[in-house]
Biopython code that builds the backbone (N, CA, C, O; Angstrom):
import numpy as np
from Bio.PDB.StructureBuilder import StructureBuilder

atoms = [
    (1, "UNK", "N", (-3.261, 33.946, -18.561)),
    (1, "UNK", "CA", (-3.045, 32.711, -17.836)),
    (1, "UNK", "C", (-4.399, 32.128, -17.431)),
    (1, "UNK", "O", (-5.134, 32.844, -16.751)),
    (2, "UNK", "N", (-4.840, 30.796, -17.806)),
    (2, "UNK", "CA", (-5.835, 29.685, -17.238)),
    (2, "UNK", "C", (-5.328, 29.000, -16.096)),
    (2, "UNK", "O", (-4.124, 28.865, -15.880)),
    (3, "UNK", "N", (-6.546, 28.420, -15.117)),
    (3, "UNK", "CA", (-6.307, 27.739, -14.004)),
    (3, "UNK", "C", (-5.461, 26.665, -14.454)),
    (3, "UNK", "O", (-4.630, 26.374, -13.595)),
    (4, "UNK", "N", (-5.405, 26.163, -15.219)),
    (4, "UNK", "CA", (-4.403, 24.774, -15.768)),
    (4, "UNK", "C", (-3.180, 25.264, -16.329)),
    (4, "UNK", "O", (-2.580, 24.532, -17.116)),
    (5, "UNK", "N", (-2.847, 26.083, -16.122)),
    (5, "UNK", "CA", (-1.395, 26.376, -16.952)),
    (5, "UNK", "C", (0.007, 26.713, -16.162)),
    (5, "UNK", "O", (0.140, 27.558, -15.278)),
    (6, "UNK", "N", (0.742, 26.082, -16.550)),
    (6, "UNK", "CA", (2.094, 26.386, -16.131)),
    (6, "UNK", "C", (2.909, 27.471, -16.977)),
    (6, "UNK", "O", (2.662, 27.633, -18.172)),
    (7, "UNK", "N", (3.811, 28.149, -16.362)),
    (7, "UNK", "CA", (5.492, 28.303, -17.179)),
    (7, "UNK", "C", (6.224, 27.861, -17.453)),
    (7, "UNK", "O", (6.828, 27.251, -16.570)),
    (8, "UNK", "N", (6.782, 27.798, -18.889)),
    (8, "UNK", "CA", (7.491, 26.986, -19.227)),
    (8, "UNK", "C", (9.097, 27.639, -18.667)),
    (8, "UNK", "O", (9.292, 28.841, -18.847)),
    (9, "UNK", "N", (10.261, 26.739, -17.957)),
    (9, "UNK", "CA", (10.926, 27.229, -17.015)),
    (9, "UNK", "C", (12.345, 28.063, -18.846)),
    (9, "UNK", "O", (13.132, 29.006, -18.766)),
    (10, "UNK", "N", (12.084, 27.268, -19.966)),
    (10, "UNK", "CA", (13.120, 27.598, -20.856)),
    (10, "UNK", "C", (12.001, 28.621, -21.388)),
    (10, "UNK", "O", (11.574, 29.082, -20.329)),
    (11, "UNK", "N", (11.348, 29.183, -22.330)),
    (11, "UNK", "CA", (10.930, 29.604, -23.063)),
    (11, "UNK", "C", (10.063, 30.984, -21.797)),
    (11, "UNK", "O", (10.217, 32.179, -22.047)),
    (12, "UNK", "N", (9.563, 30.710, -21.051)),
    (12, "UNK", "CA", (8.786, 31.417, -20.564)),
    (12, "UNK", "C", (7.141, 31.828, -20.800)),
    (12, "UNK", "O", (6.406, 32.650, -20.253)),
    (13, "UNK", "N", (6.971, 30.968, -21.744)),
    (13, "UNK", "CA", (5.282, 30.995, -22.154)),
    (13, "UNK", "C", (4.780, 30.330, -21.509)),
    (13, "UNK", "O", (5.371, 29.442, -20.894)),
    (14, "UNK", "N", (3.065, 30.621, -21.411)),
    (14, "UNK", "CA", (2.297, 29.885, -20.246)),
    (14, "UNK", "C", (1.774, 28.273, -21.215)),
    (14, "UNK", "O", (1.244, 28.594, -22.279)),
    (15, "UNK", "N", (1.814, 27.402, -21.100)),
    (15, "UNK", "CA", (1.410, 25.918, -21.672)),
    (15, "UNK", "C", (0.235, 25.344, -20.717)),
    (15, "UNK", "O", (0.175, 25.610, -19.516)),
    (16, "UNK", "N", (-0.503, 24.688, -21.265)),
    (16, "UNK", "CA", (-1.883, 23.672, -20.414)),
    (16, "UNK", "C", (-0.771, 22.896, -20.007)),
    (16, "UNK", "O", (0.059, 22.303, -20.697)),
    (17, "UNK", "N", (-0.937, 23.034, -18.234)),
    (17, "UNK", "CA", (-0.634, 22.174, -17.366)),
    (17, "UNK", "C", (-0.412, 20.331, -17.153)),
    (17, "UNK", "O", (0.325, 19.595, -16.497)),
    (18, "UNK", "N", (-1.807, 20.146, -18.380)),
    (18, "UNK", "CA", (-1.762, 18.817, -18.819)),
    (18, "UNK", "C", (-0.815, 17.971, -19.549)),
    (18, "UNK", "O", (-0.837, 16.743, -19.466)),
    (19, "UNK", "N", (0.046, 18.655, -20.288)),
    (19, "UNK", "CA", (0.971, 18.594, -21.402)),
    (19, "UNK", "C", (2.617, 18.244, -20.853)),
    (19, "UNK", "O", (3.239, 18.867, -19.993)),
    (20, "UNK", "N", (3.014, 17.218, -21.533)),
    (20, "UNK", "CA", (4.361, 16.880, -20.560)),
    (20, "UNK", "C", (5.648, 17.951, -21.364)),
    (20, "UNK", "O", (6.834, 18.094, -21.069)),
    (21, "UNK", "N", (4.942, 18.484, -22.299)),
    (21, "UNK", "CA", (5.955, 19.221, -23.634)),
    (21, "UNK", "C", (5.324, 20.986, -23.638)),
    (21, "UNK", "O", (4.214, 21.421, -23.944)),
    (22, "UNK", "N", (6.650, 21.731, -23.133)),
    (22, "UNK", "CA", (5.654, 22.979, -23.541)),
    (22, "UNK", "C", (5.567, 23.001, -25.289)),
    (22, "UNK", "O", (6.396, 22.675, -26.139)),
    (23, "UNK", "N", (3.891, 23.648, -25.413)),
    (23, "UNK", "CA", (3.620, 24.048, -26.879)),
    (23, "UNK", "C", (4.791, 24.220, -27.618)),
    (23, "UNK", "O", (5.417, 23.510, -28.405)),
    (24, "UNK", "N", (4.993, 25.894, -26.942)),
    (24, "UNK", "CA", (6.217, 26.463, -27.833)),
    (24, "UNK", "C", (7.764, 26.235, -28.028)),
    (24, "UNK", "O", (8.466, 26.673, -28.940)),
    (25, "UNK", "N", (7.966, 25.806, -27.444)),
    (25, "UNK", "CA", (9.293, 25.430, -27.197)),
    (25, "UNK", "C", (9.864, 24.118, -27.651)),
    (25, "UNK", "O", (10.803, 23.942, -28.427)),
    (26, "UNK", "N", (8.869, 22.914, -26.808)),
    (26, "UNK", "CA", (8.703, 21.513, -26.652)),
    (26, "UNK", "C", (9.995, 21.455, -25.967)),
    (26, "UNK", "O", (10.913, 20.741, -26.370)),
    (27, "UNK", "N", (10.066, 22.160, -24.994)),
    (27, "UNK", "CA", (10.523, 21.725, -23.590)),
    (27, "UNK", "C", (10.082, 20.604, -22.675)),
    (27, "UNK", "O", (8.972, 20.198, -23.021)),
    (28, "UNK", "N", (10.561, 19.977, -21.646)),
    (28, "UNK", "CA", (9.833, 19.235, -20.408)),
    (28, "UNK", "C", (9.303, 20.063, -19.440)),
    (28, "UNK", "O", (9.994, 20.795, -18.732)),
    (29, "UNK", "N", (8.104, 19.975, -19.382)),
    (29, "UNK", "CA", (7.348, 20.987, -18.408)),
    (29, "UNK", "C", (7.841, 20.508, -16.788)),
    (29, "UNK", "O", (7.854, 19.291, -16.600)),
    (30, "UNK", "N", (8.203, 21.311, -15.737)),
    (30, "UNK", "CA", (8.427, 20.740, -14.732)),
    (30, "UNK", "C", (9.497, 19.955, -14.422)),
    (30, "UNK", "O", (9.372, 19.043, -13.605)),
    (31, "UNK", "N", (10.737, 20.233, -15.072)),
    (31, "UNK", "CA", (11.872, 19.061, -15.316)),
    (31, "UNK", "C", (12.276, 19.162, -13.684)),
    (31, "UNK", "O", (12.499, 17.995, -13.360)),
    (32, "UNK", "N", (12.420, 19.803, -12.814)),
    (32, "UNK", "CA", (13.044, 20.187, -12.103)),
    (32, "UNK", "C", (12.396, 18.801, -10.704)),
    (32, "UNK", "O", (12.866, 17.813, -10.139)),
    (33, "UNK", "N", (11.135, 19.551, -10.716)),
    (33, "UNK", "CA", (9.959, 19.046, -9.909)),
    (33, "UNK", "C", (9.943, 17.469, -10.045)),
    (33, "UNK", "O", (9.570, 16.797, -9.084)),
    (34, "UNK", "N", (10.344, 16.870, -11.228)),
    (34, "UNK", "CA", (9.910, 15.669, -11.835)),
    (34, "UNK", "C", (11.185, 14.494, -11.336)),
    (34, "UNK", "O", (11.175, 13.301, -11.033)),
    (35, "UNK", "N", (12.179, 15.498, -11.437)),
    (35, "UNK", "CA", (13.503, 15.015, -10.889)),
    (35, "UNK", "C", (13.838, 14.488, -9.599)),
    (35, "UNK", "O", (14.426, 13.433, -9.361)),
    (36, "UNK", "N", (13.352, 15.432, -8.708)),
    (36, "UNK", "CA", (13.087, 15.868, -7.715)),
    (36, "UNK", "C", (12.157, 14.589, -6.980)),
    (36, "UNK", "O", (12.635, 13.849, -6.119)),
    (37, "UNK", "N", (10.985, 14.504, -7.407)),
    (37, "UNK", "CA", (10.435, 13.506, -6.600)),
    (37, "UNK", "C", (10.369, 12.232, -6.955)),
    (37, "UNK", "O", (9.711, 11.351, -6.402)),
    (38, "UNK", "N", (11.327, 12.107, -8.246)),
    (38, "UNK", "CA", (12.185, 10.427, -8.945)),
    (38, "UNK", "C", (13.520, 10.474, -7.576)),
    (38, "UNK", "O", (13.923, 9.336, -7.333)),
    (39, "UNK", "N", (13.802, 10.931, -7.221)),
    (39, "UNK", "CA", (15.329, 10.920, -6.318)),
    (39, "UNK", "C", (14.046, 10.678, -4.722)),
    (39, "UNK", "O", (14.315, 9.640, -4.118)),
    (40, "UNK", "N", (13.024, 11.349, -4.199)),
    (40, "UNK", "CA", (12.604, 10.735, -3.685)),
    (40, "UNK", "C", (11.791, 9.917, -2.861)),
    (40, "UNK", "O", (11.520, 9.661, -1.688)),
    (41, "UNK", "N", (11.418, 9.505, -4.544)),
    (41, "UNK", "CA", (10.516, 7.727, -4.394)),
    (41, "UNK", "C", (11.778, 6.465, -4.330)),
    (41, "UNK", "O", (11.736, 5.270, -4.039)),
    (42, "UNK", "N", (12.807, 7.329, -4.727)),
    (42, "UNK", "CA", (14.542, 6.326, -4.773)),
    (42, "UNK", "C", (14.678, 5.985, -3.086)),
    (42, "UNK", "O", (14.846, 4.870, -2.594)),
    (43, "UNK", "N", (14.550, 7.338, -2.337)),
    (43, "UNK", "CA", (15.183, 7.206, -1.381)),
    (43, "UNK", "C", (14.623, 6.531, 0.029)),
    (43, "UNK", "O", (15.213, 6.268, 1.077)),
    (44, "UNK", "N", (12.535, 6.274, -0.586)),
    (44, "UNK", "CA", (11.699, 5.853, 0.579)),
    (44, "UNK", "C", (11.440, 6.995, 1.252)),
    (44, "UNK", "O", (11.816, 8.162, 1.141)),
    (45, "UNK", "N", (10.191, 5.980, 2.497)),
    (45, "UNK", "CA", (9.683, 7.357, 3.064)),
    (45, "UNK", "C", (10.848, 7.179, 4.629)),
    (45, "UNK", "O", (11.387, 6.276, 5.269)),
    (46, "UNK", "N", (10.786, 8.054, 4.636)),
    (46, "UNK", "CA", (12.054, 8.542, 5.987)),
    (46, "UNK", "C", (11.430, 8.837, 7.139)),
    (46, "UNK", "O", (12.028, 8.865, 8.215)),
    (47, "UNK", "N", (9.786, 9.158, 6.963)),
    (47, "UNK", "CA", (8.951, 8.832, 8.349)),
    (47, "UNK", "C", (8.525, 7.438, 8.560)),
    (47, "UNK", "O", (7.941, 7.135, 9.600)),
    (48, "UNK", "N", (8.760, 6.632, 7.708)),
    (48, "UNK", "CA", (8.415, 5.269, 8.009)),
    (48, "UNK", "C", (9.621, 4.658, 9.028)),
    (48, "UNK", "O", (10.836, 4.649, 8.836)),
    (49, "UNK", "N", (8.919, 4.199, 10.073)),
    (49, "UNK", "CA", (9.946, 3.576, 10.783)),
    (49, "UNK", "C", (10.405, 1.942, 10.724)),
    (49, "UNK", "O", (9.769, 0.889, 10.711)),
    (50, "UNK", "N", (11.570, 2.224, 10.699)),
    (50, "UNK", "CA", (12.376, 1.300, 10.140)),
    (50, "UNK", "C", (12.663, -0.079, 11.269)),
    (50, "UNK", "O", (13.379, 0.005, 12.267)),
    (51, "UNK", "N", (11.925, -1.316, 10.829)),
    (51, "UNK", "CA", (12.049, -2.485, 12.058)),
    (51, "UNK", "C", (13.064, -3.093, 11.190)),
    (51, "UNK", "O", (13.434, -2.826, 10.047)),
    (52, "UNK", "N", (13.536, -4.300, 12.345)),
    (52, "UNK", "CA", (15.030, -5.345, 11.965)),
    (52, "UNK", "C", (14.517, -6.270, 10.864)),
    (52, "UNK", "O", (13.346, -6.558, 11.113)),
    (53, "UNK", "N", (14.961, -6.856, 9.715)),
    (53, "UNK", "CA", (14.707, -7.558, 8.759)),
    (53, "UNK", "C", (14.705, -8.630, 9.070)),
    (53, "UNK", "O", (15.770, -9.084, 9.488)),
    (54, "UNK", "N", (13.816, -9.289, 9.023)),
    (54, "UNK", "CA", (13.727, -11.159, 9.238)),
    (54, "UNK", "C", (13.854, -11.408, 8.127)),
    (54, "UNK", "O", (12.959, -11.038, 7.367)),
    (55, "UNK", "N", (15.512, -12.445, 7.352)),
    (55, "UNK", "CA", (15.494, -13.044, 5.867)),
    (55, "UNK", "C", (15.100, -14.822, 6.479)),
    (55, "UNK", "O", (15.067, -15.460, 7.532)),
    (56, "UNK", "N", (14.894, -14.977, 5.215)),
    (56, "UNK", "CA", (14.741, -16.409, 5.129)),
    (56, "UNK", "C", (15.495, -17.200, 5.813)),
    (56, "UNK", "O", (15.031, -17.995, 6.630)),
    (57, "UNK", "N", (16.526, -17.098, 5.606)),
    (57, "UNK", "CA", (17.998, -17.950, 5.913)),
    (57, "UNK", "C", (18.143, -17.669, 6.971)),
    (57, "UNK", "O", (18.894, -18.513, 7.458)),
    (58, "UNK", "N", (17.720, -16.555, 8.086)),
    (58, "UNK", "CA", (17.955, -16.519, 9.661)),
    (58, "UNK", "C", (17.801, -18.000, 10.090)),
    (58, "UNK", "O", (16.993, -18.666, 9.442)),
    (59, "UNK", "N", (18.399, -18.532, 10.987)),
    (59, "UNK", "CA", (18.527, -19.395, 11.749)),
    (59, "UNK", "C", (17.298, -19.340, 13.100)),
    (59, "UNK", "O", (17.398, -18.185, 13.513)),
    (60, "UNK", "N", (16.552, -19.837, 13.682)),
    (60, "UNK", "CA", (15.666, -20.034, 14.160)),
    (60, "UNK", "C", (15.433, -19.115, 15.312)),
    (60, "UNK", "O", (14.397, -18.514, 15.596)),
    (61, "UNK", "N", (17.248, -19.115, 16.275)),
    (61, "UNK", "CA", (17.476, -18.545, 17.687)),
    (61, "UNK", "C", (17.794, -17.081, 16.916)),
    (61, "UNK", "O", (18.138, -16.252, 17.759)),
    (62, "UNK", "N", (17.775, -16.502, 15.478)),
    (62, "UNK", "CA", (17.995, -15.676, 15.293)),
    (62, "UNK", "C", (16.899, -14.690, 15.020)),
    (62, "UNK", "O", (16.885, -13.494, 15.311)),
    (63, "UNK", "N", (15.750, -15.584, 14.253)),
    (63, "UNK", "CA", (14.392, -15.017, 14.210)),
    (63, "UNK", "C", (13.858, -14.662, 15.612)),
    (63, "UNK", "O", (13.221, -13.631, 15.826)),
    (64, "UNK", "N", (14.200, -15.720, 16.700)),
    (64, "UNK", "CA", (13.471, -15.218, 17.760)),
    (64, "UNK", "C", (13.637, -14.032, 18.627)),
    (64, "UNK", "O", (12.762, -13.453, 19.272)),
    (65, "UNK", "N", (15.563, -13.623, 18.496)),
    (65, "UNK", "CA", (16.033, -12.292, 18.836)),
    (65, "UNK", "C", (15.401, -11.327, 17.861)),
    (65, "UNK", "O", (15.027, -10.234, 18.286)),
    (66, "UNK", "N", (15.251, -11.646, 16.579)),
    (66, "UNK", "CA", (14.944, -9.971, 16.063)),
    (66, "UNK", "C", (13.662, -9.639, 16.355)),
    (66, "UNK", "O", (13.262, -8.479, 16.457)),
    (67, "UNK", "N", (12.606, -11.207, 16.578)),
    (67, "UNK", "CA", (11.402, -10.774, 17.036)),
    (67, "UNK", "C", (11.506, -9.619, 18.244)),
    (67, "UNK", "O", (11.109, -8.455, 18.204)),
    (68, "UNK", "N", (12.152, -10.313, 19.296)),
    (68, "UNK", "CA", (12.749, -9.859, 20.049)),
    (68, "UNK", "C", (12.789, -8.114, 20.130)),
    (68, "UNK", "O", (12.077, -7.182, 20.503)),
    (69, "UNK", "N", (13.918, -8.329, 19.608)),
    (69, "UNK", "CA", (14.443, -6.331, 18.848)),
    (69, "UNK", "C", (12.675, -5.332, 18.022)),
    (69, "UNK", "O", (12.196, -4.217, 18.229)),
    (70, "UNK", "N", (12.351, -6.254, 17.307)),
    (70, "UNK", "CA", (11.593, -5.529, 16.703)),
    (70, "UNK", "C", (10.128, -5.420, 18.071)),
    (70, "UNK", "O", (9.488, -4.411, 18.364)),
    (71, "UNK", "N", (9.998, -6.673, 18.593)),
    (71, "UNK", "CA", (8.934, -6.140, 19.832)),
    (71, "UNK", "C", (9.458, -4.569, 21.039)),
    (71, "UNK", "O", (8.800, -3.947, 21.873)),
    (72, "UNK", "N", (10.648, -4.459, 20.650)),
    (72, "UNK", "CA", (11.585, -3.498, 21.593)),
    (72, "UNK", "C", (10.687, -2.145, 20.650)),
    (72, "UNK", "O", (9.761, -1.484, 21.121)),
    (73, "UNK", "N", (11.318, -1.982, 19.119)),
    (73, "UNK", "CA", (11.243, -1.227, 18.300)),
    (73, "UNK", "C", (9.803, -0.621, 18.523)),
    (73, "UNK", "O", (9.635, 0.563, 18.818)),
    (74, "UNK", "N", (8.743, -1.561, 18.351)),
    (74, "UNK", "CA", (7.719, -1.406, 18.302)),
    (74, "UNK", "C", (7.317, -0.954, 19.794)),
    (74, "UNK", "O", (6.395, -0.140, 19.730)),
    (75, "UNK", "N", (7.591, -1.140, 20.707)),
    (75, "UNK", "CA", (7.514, -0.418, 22.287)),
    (75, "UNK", "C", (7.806, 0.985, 21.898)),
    (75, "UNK", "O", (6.784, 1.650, 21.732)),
    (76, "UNK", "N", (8.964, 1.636, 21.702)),
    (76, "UNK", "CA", (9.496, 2.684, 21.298)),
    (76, "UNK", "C", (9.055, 3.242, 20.633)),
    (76, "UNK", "O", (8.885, 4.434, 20.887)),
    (77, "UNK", "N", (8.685, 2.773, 19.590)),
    (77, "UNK", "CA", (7.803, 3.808, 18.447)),
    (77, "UNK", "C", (6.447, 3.890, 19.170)),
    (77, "UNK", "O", (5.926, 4.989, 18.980)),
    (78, "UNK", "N", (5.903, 3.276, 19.744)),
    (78, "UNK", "CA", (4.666, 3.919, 20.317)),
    (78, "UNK", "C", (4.703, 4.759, 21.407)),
    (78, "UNK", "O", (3.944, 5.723, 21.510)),
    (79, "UNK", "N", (5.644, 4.423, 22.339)),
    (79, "UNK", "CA", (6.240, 5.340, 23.309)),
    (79, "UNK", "C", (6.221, 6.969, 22.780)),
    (79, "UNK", "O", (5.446, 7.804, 23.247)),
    (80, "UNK", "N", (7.068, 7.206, 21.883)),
    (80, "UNK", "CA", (7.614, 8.136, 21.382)),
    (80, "UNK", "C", (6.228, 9.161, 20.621)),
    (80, "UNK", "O", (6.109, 10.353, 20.905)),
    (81, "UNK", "N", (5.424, 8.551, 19.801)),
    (81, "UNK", "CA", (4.174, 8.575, 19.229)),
    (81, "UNK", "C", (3.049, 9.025, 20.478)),
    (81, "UNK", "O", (2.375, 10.027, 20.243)),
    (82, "UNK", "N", (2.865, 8.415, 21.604)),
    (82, "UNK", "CA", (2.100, 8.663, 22.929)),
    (82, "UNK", "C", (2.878, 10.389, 23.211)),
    (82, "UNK", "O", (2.279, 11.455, 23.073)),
    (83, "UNK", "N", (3.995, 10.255, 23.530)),
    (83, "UNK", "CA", (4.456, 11.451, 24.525)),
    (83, "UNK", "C", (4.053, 13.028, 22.838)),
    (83, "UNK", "O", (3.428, 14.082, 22.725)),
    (84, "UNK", "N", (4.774, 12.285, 22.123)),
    (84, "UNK", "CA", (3.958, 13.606, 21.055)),
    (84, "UNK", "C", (2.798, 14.020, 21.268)),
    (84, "UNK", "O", (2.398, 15.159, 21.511)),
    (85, "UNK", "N", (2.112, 12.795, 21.142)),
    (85, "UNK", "CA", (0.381, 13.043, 21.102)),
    (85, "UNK", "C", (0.064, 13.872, 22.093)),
    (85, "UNK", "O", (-0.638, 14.817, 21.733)),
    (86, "UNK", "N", (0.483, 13.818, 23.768)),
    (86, "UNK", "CA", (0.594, 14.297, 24.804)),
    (86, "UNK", "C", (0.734, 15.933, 24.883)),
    (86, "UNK", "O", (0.022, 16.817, 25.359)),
    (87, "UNK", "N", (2.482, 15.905, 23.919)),
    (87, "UNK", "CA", (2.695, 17.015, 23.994)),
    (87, "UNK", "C", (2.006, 18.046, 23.151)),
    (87, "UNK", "O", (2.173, 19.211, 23.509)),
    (88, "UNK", "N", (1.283, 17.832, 22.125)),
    (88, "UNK", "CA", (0.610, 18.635, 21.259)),
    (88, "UNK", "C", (-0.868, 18.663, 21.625)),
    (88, "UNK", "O", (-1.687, 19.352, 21.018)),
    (89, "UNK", "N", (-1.165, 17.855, 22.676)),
    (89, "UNK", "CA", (-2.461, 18.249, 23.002)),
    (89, "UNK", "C", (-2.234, 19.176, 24.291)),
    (89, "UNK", "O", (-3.011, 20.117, 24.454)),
    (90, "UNK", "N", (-1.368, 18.988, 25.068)),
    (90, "UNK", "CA", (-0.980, 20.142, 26.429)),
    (90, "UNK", "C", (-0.569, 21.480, 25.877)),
    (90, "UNK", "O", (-0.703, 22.539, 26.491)),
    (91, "UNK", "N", (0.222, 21.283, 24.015)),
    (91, "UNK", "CA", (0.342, 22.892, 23.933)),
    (91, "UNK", "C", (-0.452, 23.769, 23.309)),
    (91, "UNK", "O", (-0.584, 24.988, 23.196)),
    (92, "UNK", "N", (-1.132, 22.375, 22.789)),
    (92, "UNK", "CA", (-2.263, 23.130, 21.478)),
    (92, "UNK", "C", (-3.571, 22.908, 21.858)),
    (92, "UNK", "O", (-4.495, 23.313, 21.153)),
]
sb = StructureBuilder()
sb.init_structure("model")
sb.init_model(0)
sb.init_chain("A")
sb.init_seg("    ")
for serial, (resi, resn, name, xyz) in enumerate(atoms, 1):
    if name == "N":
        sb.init_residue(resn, " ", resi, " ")
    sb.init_atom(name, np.array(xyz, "f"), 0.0, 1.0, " ", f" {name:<3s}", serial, name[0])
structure = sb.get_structure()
């Protein structure tokens, strides 16, 4: 085995890491892994926090509530972000 090489998960021979096909087999190297982080780049990031959608077509008194909501959101997420910061510097 070389620093660049994988197992191939059907055949079991070691293949250059670089290669989307094992040598011997011509398997998909990594099918599993590959799958795996296609489902999720699908699903977004789930630590990103999620503010209210302003569309086009909102009505004026409606943009100004979600501003509204999302100035709330944005209180909260820093809130929440502060007391962490807090707490991991008092335990650590």
């Amino acid at each position: 085995m070389h620093i660049h090489e994988v197992k191939c998960d059907q055949c079991g021979q070691w293949t250059h890491g670089k290669n989307h096909r094992c040598e011997h087999c011509g398997a998909i190297l990594k099918e599993e892994e590959k799958k795996e982080i296609a489902v999720r780049k699908a699903k977004g990031d789930s630590i990103k926090p999620r503010f209210v959608k302003i569309n086009e077509e909102d009505g004026w008194l409606l943009v100004i509530g979600k501003y509204v909501i999302r100035t709330g959101q944005f209180i909260f997420y820093a809130l929440i972000s502060f007391l962490i910061w807090i707490t991991s510097l008092t335990i650590g």
